[in-house]
Each structure stands twice: as C-alpha cells, then as structure tokens.
N, CA, C and O atoms as a Maestro MAE file, in Angstrom:
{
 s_m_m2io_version
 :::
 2.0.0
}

f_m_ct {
 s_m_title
 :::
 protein
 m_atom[316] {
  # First column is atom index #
  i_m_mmod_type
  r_m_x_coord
  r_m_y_coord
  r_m_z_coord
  i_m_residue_number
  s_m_chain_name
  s_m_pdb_residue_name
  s_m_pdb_atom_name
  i_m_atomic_number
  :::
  1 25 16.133 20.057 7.689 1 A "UNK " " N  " 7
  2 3 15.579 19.073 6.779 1 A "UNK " " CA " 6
  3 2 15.273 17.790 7.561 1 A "UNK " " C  " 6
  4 15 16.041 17.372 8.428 1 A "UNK " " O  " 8
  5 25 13.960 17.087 7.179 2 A "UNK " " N  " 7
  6 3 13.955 15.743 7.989 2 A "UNK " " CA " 6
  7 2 14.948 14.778 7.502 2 A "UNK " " C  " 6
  8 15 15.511 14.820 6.408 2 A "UNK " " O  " 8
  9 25 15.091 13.978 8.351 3 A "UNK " " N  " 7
  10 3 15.919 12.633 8.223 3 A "UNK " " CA " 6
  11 2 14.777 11.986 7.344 3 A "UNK " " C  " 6
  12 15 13.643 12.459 7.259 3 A "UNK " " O  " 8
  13 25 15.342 10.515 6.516 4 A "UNK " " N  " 7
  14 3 14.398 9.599 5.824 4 A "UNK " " CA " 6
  15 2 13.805 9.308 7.237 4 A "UNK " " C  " 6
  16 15 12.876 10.057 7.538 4 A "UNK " " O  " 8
  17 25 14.143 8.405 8.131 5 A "UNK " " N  " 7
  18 3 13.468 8.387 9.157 5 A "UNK " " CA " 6
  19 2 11.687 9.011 9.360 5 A "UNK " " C  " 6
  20 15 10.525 8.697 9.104 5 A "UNK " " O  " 8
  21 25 12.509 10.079 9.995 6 A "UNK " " N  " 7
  22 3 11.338 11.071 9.554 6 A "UNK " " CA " 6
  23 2 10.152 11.361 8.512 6 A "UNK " " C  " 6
  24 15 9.047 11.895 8.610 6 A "UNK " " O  " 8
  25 25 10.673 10.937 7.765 7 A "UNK " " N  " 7
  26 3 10.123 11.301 6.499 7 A "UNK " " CA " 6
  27 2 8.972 10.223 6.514 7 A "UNK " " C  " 6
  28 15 7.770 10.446 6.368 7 A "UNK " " O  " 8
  29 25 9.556 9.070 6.710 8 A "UNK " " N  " 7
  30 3 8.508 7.654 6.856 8 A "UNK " " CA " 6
  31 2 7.494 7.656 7.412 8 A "UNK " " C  " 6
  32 15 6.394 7.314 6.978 8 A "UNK " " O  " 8
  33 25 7.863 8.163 8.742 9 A "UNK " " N  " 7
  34 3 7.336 8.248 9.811 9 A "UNK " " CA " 6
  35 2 5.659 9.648 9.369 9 A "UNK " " C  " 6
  36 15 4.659 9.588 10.084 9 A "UNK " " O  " 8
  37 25 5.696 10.175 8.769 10 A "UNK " " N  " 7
  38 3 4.713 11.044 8.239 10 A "UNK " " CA " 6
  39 2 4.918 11.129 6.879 10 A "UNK " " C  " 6
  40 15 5.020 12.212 6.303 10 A "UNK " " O  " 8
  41 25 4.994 9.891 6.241 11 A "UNK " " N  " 7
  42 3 4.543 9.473 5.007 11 A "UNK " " CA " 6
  43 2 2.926 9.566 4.726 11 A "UNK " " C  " 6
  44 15 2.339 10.051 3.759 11 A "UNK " " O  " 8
  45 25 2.373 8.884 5.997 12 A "UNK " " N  " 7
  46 3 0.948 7.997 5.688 12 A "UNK " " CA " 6
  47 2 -0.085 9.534 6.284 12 A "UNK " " C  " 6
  48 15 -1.263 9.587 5.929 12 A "UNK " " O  " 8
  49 25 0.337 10.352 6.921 13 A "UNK " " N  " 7
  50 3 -0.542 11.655 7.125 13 A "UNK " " CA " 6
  51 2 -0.248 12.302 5.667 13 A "UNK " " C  " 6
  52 15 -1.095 12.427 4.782 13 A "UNK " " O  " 8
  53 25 1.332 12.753 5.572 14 A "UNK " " N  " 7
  54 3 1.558 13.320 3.914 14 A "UNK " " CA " 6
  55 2 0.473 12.671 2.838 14 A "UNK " " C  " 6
  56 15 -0.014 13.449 2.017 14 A "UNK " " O  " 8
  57 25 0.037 11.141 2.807 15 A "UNK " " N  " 7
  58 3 -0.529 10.907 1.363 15 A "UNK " " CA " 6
  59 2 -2.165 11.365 1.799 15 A "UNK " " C  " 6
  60 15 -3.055 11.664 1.002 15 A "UNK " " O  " 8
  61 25 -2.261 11.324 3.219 16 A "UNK " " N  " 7
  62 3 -4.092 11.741 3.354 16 A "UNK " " CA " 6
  63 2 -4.446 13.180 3.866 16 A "UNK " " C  " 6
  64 15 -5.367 13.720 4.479 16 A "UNK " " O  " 8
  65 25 -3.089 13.572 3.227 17 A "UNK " " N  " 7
  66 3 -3.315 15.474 3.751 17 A "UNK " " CA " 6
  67 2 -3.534 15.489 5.402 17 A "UNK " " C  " 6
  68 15 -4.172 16.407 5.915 17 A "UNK " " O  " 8
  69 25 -3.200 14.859 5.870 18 A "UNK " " N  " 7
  70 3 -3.174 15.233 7.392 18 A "UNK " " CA " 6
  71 2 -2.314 16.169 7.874 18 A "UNK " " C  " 6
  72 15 -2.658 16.340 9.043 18 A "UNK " " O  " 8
  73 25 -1.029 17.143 7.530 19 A "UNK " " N  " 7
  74 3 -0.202 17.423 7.935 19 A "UNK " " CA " 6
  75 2 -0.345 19.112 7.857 19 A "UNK " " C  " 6
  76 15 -1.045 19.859 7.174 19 A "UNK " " O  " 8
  77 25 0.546 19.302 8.771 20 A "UNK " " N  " 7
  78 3 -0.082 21.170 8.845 20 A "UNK " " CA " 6
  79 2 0.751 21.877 7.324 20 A "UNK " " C  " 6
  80 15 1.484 21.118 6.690 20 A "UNK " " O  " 8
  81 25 0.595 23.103 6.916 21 A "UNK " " N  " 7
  82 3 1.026 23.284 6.703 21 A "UNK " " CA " 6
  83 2 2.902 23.117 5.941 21 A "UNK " " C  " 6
  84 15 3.411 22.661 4.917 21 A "UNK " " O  " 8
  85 25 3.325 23.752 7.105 22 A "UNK " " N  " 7
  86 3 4.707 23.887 7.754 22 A "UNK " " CA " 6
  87 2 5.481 22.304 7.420 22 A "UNK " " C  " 6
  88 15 6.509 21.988 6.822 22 A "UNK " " O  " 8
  89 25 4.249 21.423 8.247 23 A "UNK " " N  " 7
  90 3 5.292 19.462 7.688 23 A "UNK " " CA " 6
  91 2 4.871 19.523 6.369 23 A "UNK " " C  " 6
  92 15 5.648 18.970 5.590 23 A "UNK " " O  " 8
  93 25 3.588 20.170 5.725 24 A "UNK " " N  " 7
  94 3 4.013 19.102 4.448 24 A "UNK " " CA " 6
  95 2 5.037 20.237 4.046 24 A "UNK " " C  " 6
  96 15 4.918 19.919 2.863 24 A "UNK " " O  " 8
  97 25 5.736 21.047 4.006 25 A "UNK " " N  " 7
  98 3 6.790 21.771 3.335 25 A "UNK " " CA " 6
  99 2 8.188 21.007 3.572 25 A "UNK " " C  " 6
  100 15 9.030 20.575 2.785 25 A "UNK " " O  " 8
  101 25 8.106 21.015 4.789 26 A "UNK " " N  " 7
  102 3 9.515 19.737 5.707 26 A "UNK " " CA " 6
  103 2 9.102 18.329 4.513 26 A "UNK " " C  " 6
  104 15 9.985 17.640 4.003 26 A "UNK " " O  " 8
  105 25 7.859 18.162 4.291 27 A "UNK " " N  " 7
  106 3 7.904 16.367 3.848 27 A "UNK " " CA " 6
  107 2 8.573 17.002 1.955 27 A "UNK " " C  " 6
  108 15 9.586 16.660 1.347 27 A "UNK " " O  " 8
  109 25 7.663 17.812 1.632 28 A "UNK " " N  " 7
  110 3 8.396 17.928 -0.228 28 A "UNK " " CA " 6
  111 2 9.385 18.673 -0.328 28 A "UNK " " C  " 6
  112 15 9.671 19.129 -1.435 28 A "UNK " " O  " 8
  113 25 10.398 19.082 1.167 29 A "UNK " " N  " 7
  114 3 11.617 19.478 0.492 29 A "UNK " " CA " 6
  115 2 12.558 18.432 0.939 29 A "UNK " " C  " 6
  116 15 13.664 18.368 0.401 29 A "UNK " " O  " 8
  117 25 12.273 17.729 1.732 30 A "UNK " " N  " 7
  118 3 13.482 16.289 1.474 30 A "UNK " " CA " 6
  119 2 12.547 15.590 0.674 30 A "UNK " " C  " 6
  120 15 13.272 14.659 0.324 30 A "UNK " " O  " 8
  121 25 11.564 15.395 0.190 31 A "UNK " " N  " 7
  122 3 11.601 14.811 -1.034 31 A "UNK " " CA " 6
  123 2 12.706 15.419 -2.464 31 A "UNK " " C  " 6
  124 15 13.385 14.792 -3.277 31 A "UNK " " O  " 8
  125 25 12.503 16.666 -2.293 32 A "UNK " " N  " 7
  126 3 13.372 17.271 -3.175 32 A "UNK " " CA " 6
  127 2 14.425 16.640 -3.680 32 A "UNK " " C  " 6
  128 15 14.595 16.586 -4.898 32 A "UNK " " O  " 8
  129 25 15.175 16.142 -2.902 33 A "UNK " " N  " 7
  130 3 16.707 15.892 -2.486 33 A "UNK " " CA " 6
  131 2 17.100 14.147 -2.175 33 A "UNK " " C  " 6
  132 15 18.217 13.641 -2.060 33 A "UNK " " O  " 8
  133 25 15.783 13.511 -2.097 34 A "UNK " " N  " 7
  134 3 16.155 11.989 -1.630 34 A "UNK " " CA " 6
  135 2 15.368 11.566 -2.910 34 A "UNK " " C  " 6
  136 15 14.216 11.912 -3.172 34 A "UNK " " O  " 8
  137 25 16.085 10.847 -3.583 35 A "UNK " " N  " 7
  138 3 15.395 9.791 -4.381 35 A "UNK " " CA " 6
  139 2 14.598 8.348 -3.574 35 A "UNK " " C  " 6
  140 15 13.495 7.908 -3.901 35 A "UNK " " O  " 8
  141 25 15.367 7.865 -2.615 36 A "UNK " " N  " 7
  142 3 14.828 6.805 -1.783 36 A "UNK " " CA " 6
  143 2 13.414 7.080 -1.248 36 A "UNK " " C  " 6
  144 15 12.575 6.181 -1.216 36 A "UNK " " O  " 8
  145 25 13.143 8.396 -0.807 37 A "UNK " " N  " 7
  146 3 11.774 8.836 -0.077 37 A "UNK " " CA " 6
  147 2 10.681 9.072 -0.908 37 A "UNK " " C  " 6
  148 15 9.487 8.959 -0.629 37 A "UNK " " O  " 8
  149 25 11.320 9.486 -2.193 38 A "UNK " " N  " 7
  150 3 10.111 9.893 -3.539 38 A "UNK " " CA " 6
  151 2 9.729 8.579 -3.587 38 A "UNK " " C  " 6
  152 15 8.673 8.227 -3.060 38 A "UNK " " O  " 8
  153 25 10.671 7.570 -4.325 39 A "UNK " " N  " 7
  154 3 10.307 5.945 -4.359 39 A "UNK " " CA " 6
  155 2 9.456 5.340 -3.317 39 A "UNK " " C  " 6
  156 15 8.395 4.719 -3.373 39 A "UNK " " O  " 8
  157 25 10.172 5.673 -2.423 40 A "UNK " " N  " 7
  158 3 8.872 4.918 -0.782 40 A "UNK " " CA " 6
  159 2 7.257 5.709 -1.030 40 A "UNK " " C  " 6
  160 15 6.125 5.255 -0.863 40 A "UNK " " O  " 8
  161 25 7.712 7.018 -1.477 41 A "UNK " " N  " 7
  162 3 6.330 7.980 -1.396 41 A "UNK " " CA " 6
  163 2 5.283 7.175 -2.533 41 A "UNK " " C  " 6
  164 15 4.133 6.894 -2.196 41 A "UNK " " O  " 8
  165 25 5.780 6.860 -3.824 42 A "UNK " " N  " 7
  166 3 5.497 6.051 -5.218 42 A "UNK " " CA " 6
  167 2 4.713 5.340 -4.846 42 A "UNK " " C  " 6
  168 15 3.495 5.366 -5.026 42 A "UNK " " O  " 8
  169 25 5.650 4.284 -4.013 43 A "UNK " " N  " 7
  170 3 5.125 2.701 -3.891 43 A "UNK " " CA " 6
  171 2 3.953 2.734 -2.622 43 A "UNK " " C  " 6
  172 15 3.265 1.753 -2.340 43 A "UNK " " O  " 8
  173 25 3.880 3.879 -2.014 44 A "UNK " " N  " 7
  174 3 2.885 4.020 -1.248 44 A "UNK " " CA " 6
  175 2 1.362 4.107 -1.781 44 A "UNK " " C  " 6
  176 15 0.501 3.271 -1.508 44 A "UNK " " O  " 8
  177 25 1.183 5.155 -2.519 45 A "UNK " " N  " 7
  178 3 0.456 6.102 -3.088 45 A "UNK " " CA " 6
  179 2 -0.159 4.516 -4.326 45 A "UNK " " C  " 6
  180 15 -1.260 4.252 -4.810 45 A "UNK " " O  " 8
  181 25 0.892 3.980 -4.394 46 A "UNK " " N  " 7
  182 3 0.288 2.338 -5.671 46 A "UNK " " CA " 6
  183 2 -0.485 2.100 -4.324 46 A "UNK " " C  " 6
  184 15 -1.617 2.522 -4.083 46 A "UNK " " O  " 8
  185 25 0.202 1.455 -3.596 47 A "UNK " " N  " 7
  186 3 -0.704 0.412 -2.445 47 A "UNK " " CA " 6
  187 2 -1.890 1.400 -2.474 47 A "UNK " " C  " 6
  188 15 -3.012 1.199 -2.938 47 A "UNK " " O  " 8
  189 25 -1.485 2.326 -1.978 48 A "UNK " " N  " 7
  190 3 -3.372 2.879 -1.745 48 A "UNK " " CA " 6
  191 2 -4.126 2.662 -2.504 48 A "UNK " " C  " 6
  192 15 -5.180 2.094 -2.221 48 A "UNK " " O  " 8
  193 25 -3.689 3.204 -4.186 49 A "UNK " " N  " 7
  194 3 -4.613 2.846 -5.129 49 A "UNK " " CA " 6
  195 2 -5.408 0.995 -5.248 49 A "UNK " " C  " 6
  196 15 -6.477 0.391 -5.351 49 A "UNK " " O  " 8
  197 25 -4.090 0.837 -5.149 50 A "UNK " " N  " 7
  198 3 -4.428 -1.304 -5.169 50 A "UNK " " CA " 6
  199 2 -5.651 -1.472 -4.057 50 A "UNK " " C  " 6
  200 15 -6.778 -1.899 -4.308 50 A "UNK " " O  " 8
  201 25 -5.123 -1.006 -2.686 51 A "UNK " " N  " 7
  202 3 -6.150 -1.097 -2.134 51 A "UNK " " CA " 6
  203 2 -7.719 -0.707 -2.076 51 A "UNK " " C  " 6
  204 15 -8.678 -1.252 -1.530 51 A "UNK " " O  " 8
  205 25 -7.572 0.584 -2.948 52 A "UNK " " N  " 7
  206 3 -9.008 1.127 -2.770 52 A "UNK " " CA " 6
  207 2 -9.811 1.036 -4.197 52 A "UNK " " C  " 6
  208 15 -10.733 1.787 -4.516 52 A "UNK " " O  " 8
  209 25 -9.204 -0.184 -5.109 53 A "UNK " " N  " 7
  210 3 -9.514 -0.761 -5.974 53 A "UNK " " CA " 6
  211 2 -10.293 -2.072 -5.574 53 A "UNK " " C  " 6
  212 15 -11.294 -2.542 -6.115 53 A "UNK " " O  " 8
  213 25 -9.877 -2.348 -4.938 54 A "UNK " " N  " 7
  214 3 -10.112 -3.735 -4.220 54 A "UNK " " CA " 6
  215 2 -11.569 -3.921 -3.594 54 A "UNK " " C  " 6
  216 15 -12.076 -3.002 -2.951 54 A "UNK " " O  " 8
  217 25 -12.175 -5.031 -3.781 55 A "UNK " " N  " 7
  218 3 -13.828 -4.926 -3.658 55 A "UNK " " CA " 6
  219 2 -13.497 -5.205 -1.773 55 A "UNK " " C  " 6
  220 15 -12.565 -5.898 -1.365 55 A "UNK " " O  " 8
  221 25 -14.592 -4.416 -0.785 56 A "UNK " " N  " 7
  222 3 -14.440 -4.986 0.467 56 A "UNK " " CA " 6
  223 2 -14.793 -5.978 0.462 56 A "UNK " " C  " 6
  224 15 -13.825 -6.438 1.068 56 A "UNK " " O  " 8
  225 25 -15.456 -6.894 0.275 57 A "UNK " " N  " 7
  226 3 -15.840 -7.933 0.501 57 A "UNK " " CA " 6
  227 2 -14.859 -9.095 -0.137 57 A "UNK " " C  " 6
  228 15 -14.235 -8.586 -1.068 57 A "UNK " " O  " 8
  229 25 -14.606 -10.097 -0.006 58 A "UNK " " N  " 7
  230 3 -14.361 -11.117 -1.126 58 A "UNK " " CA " 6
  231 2 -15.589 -11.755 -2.482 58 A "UNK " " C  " 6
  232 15 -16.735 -12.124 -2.225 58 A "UNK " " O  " 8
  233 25 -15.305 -11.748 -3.118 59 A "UNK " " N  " 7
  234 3 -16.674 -12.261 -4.096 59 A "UNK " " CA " 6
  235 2 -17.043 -13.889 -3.772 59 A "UNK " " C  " 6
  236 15 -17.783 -14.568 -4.483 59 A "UNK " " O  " 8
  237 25 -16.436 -14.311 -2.671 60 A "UNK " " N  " 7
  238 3 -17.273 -15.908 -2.474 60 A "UNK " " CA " 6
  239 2 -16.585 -16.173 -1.169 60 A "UNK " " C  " 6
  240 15 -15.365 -16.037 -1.082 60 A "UNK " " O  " 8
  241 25 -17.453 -16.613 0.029 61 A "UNK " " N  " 7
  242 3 -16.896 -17.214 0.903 61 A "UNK " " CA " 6
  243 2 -15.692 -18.015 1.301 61 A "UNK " " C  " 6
  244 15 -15.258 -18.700 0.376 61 A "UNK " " O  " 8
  245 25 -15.039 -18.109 2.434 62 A "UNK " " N  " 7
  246 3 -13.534 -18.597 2.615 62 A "UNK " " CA " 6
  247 2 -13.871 -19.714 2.380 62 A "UNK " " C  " 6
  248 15 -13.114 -20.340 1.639 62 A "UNK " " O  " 8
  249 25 -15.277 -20.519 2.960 63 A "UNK " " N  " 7
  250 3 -15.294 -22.104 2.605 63 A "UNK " " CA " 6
  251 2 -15.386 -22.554 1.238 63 A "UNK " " C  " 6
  252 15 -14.864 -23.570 0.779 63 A "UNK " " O  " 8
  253 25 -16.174 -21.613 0.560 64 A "UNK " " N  " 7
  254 3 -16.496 -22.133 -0.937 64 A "UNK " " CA " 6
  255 2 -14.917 -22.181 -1.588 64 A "UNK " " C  " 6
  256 15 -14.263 -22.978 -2.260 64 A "UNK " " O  " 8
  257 25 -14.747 -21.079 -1.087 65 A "UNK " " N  " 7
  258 3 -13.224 -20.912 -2.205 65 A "UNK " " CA " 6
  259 2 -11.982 -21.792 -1.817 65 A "UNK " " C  " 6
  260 15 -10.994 -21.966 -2.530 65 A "UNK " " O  " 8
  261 25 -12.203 -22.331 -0.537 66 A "UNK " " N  " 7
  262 3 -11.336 -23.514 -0.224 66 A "UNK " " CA " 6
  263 2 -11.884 -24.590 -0.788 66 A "UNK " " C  " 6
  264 15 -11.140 -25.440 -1.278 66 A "UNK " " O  " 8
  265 25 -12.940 -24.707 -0.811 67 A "UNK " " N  " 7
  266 3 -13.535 -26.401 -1.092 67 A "UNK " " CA " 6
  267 2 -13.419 -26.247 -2.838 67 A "UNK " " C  " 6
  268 15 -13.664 -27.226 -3.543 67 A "UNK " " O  " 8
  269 25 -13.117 -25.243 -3.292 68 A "UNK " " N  " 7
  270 3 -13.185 -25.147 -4.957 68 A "UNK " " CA " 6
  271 2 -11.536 -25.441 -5.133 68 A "UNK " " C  " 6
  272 15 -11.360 -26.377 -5.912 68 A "UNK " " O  " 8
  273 25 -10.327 -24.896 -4.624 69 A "UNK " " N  " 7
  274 3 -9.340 -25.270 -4.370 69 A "UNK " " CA " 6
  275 2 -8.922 -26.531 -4.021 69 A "UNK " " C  " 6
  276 15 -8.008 -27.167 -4.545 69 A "UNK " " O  " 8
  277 25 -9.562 -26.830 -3.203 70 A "UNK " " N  " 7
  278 3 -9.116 -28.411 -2.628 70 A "UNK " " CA " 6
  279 2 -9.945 -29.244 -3.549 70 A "UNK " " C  " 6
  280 15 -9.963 -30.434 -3.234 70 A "UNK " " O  " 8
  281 25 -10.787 -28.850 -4.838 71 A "UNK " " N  " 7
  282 3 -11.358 -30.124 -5.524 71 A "UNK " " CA " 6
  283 2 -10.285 -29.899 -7.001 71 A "UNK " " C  " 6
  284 15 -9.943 -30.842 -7.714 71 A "UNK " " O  " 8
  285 25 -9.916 -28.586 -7.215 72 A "UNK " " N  " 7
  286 3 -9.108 -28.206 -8.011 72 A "UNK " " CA " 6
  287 2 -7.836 -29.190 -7.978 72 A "UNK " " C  " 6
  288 15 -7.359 -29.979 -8.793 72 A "UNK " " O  " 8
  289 25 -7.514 -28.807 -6.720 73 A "UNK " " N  " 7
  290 3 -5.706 -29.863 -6.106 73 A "UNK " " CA " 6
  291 2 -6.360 -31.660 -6.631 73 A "UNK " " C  " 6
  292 15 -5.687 -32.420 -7.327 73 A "UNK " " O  " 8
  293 25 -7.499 -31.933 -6.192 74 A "UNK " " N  " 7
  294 3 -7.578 -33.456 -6.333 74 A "UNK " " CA " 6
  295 2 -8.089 -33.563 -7.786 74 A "UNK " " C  " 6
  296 15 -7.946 -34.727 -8.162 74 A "UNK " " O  " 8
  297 25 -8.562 -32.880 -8.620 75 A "UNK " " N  " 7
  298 3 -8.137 -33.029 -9.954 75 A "UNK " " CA " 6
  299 2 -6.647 -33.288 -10.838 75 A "UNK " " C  " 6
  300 15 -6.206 -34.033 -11.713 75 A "UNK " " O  " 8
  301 25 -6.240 -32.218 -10.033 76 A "UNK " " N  " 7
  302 3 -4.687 -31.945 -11.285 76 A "UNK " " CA " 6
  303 2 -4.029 -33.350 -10.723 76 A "UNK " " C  " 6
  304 15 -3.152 -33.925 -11.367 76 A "UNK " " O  " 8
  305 25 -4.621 -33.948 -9.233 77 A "UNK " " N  " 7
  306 3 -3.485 -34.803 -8.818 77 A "UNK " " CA " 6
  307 2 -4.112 -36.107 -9.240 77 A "UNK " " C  " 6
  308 15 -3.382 -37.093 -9.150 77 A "UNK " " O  " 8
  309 25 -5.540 -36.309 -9.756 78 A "UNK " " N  " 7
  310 3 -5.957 -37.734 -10.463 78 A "UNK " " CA " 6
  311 2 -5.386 -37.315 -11.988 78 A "UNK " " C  " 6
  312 15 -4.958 -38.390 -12.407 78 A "UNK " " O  " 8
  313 25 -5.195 -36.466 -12.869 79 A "UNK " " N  " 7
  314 3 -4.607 -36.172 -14.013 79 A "UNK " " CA " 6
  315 2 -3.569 -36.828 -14.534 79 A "UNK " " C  " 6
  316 15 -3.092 -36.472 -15.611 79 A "UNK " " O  " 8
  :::
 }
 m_bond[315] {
  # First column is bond index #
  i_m_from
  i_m_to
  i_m_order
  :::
  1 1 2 1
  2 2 3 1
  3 3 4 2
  4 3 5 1
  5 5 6 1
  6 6 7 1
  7 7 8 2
  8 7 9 1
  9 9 10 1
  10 10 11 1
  11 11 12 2
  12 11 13 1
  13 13 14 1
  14 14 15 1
  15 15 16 2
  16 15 17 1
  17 17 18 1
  18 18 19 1
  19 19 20 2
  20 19 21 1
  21 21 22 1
  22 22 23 1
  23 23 24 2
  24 23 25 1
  25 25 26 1
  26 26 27 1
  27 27 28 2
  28 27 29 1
  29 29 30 1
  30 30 31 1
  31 31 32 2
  32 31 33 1
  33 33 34 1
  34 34 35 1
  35 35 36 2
  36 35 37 1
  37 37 38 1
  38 38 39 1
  39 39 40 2
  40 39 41 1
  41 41 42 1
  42 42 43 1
  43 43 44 2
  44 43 45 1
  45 45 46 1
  46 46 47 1
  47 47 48 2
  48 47 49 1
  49 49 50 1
  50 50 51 1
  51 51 52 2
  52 51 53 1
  53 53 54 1
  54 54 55 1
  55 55 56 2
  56 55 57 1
  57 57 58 1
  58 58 59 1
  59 59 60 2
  60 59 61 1
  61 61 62 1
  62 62 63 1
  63 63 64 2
  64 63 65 1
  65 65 66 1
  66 66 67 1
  67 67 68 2
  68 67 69 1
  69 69 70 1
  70 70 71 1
  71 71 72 2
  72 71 73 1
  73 73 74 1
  74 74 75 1
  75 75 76 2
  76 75 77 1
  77 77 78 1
  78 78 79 1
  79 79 80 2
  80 79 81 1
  81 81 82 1
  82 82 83 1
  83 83 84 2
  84 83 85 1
  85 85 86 1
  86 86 87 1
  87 87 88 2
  88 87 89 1
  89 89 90 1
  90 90 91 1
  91 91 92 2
  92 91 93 1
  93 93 94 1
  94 94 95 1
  95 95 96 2
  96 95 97 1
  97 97 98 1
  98 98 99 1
  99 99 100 2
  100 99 101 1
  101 101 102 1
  102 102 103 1
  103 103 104 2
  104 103 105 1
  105 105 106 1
  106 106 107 1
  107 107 108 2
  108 107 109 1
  109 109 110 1
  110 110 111 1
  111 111 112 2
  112 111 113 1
  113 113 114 1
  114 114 115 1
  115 115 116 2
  116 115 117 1
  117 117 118 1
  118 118 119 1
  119 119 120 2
  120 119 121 1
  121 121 122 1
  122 122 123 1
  123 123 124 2
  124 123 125 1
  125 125 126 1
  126 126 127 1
  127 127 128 2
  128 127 129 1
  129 129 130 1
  130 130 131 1
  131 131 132 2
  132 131 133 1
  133 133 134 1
  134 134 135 1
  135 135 136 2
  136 135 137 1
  137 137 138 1
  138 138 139 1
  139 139 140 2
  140 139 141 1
  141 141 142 1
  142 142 143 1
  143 143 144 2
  144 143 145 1
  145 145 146 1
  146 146 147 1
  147 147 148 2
  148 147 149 1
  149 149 150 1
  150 150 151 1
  151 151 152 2
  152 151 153 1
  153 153 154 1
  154 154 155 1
  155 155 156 2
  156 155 157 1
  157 157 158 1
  158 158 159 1
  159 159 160 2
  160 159 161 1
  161 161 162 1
  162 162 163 1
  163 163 164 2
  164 163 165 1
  165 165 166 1
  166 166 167 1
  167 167 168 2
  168 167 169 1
  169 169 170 1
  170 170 171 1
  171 171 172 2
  172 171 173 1
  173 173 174 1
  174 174 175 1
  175 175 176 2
  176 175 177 1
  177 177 178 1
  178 178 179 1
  179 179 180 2
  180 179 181 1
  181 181 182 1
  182 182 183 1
  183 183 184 2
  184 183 185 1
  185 185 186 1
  186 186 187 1
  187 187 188 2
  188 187 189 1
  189 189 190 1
  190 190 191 1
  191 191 192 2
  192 191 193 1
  193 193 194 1
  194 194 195 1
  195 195 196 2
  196 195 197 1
  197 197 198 1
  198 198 199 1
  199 199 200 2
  200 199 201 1
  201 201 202 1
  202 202 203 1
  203 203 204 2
  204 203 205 1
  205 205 206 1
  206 206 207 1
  207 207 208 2
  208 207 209 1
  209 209 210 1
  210 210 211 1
  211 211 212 2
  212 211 213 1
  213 213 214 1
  214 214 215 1
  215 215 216 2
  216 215 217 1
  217 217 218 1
  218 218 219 1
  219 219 220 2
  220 219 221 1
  221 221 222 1
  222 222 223 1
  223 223 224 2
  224 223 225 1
  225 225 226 1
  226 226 227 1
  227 227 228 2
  228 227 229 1
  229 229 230 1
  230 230 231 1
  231 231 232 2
  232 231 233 1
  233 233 234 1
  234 234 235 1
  235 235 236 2
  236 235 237 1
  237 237 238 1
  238 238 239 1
  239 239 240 2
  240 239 241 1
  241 241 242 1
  242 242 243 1
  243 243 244 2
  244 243 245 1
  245 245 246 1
  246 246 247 1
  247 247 248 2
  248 247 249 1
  249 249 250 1
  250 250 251 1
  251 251 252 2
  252 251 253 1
  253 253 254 1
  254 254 255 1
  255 255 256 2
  256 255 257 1
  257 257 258 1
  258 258 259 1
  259 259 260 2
  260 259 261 1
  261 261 262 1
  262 262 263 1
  263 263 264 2
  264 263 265 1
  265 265 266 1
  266 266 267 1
  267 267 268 2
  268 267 269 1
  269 269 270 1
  270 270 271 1
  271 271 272 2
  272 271 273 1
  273 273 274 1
  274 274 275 1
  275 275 276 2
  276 275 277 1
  277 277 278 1
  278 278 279 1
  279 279 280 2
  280 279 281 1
  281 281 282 1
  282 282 283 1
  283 283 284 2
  284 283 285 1
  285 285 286 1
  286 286 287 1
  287 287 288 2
  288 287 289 1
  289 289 290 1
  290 290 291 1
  291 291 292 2
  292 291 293 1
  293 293 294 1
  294 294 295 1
  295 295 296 2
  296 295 297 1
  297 297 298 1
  298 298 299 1
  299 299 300 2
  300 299 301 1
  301 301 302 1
  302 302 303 1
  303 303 304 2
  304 303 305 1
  305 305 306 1
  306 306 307 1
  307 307 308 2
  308 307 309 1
  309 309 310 1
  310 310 311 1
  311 311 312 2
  312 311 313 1
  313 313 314 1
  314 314 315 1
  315 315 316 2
  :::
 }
}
C-alpha cells in the first residue's frame, strides 16, 4: 500500500489520468483506507474546478484596477 506521502506525490497525475494502470489501483486502494488522502484528493479536484472556472485573462488591467482601488481608498478616507 502507498504511504500518504506517496499518495501526494501522484495526486496531480491521479486527477489528470496520467497514471498506468497498476498506480491508479495503488492510488484508490489507500484511498480506501485513509480519510486524510480522500480529503486532500476533494480539495484538489475543488481547486481544479475553481481554477478552470476562472476567466484567463483578468477582466481589466492591473493599472486600471489599481487606480480604481486607490480612488476607492481616498473616498472612504474623505467620508
């Protein structure tokens, strides 16, 4: 059986099917048995989703969105 170690360590091939056979059997039978590795596996599998939800781009430049911020801050602070 893998160690958690292990398990981590070919987490990120396990969620993109990279793994032969044979590991992903090694990766879902200590999942079987570890609650800690299912949870790590969970919170993985969110991030991916979060991430590939996520527009590539930003919807407005770093300057605009600072200079909209920094007029934001000198509002609330003449208030």
């Amino acid at each position: 059986m893998l160690t958690c170690k292990e398990q981590v360590a070919r987490s990120s091939d396990y969620l993109d099917g990279q793994l032969s056979f044979r590991e992903k059997l090694m990766v879902r039978h200590h999942l079987m048995f570890c609650p800690n590795c299912r949870r790590f596996i969970r919170q993985m599998k969110l991030i991916q989703a979060t991430l590939k939800a996520m527009p590539e781009k930003p919807q407005e430049g770093e300057d605009a969105l600072a200079e909209r911020l920094a007029e934001q801050r000198r509002k609330d602070r003449s208030s």
